[in-house]
N, C-alpha and C positions, 0 to 999 in steps of 0.2 A: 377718831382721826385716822386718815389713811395713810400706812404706815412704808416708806416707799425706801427700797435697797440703796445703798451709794450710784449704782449704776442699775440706769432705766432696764428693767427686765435681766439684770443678772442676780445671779448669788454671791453675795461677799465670799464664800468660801470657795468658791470655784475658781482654781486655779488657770494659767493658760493654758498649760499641759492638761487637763481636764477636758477645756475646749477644742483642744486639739484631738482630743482621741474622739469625741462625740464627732467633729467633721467626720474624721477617716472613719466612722462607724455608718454614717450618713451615706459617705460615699461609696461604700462599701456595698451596701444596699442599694440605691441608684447604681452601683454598674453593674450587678448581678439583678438586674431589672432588666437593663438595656442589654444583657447577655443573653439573655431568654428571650428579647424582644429579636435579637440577632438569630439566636437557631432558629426561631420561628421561620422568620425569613430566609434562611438557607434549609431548612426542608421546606418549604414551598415551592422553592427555587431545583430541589433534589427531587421533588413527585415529580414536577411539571417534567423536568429535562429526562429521569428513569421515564415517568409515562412514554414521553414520546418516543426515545427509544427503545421500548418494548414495542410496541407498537410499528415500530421500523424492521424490529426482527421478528414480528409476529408476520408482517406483510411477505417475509421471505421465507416462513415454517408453513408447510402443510401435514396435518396428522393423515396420514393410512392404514391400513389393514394388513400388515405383516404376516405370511402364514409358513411358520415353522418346518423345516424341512429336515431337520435331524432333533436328537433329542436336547435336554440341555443337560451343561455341565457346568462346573464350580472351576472357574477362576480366582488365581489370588488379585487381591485388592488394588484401588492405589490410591491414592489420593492422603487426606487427614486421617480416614477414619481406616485405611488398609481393611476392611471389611472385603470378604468373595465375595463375587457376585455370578448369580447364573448367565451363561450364556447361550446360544443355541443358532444354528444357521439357519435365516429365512430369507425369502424372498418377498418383494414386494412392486406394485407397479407406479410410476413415478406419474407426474400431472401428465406429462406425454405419452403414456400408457410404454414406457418403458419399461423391460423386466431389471430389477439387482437381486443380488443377492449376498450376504455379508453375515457375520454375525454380531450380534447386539445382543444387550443384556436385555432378559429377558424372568418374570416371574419363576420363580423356584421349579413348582410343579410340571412347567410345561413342556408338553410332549409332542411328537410329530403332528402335523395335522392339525394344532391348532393354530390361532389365528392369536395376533398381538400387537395394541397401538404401536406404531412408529411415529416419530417425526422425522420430516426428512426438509434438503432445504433446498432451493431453485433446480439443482443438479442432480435430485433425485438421492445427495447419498446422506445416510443418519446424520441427525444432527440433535444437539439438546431443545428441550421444549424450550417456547419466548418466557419470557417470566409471567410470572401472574399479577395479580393486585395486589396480592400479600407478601410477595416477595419486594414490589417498588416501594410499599409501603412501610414496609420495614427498613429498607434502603434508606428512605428518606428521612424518617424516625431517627436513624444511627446517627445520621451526618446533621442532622437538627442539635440532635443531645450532644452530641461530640463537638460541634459550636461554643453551644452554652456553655459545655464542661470545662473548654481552653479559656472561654473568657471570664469564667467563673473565678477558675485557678489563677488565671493570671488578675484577675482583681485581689484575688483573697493572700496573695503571695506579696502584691506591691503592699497592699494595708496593714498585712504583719509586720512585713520590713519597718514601715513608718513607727507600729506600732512600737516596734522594740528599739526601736531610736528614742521615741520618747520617753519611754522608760527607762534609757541608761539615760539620756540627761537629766531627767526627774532622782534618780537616783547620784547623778554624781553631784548636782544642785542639793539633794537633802545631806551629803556626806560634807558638804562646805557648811550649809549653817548647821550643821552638828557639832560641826570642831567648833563652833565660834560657842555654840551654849554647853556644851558638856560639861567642861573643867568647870564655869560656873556652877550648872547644876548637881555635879558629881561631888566637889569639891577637891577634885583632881589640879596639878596644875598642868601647866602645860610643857613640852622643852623649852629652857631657856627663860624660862616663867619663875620671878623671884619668889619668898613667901608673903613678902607685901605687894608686888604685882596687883592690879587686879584685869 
């Protein structure tokens, strides 16, 4: 014979609070689904918009042929990494066959007379290279993961909350029928509890 629970597809033993932490476990997982389905979408959204603007600054960078006119030297740093860097005076001719001349950081070794990529930008004067592929695409990567990770957290910080809601009510509901079976079980009485009480 088929042997069927009080309630269609539940466990007699399964409390509400049981049901309730398996939802918020459920949903838990469904929004750190839908978090990942979100960074996705916002790095696709970071390549496409970084591409395009590289590509806007690439239209305004030309590399040339810098050729060093004094030696180089060691500058101190700046930035995050305070690292020197060499520097050295070159000149260089601009898309309109203009002469500059400035200096720019330049490889360690180099000395009068040689020659050194530059980039420079509509106006002839240095300028940093556009980014590359590896650069947008790490861009995009960050701000994907960095998505996911806020909506990650912030699912995973609502579902504890809950979670420890329901455990202090599950806890102050076992502490109520505790007092009521103890003094029986114990054969403590209770305050106010006669010896013929029961």
């Amino acid at each position: 014979m088929h042997h069927r629970t009080p309630r269609a597809g539940g466990n007699p033993l399964c409390r509400e609070a049981d049901r309730t932490r398996a939802r918020l476990r459920v949903g838990l997982v469904v929004a750190c689904l839908l978090a990942a389905i979100c960074g996705i979408g916002v790095g696709r959204s970071a390549w496409t918009d970084s591409r395009r603007a590289a590509e806007e600054v690439a239209s305004h960078r030309h590399s040339v042929q810098a050729v060093a006119v004094g030696e180089s030297a060691h500058r101190a740093g700046t930035g995050l990494t305070g690292r020197p860097v060499s520097v050295a005076p070159v000149t260089w001719r601009d898309t309109a066959h203009r002469v500059h001349t400035a200096s720019v950081p330049v490889p360690a070794a180099t000395r009068h007379g040689d020659t050194v990529p530059l980039w420079i930008d509509d106006g002839g004067n240095p300028a940093a290279a556009p980014p590359g592929a590896a650069e947008t695409a790490l861009d995009a990567i960050g701000r994907g993961a960095g998505a996911s990770a806020v909506g990650m957290l912030a699912a995973g910080a609502f579902v504890g909350a809950r979670l420890r809601g329901v455990d202090r009510r599950c806890a102050r509901a076992w502490e109520r029928e505790w007092e009521s079976v103890e003094p029986r079980w114990s054969g403590r009485l209770r305050p106010g509890q006669g010896t013929g009480d029961d």
